[in-house]
C-alpha positions in Angstrom: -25.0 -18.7 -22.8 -22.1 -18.8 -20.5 -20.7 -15.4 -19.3 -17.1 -14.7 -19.1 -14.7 -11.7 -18.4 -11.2 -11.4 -18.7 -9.3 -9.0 -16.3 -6.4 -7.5 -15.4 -5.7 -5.5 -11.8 -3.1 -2.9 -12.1 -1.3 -1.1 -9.1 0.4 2.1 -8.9 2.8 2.9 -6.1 4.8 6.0 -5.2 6.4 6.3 -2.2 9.0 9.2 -0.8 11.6 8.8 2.1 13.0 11.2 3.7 16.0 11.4 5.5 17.7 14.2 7.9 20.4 14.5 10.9 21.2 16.9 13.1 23.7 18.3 15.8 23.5 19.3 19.1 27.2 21.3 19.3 28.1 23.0 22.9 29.1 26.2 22.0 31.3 26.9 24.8 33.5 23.7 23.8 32.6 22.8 20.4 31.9 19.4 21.8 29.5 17.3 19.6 27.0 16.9 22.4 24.4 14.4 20.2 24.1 13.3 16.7 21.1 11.8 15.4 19.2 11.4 12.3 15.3 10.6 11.6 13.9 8.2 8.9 10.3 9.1 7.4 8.6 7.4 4.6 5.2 8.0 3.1 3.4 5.8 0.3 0.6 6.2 -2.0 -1.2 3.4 -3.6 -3.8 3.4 -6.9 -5.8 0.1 -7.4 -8.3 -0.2 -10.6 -9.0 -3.7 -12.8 -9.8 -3.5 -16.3 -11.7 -6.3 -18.6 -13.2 -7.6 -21.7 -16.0 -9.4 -21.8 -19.2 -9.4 -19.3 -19.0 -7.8 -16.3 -21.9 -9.7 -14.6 -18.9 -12.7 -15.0 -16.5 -11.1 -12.6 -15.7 -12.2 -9.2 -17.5 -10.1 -6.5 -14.1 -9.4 -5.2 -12.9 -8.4 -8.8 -15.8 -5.7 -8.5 -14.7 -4.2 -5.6 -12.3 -2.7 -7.7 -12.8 0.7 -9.5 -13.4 -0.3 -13.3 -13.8 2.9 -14.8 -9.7 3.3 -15.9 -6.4 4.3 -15.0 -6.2 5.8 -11.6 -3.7 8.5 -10.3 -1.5 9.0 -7.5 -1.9 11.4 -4.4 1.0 14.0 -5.9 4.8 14.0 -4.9 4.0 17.3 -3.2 1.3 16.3 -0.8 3.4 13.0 -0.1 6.7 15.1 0.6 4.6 17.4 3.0 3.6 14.4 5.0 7.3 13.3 5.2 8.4 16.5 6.4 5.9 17.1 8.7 6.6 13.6 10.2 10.3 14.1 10.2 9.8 17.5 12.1 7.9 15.8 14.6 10.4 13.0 15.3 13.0 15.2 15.9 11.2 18.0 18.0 10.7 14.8 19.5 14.0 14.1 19.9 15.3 17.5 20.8 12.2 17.4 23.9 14.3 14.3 25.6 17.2 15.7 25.2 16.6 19.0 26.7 
């Protein structure tokens, strides 16, 4: 008998962007001295396939994919950490040049 398998790959994405600017004012003056702002953005991605019929029938590259249901995201918190960190980082960055 012939073996067949009908599947479906599903993909979850979340992703967070963060955005901040800053000021460099000279006190003395009130002079805006620089004006910037920083971009970071940090994405999360969940793969998994689910089918009917015989497994044996699926592609090999169908089976690299996790078969065993629905699977969840990296959480908002731990995504918004990363941003912040990275954003923090750009603009000590920043600040180090300019100073």
């Amino acid at each position: 008998s012939i073996k067949r398998a009908r599947w479906t790959k599903h993909t979850r994405l979340g992703t967070v962007t963060l955005r901040a600017s800053y000021q460099i004012v000279e006190v003395n003056t009130g002079r805006i001295a620089s004006a910037q702002s920083v971009k970071s953005s940090h994405e999360t991605r969940a793969q998994w396939v689910t089918y009917t019929g015989d497994e044996e029938a699926l592609e090999p590259n169908v089976r690299d994919y996790d078969t065993t249901g629905e699977r969840s995201l990296e959480p908002a918190e731990v995504l918004i950490q990363k941003a912040v960190m990275d954003t923090g980082k750009k603009i000590a960055a920043k600040l180090n040049h300019f100073f």
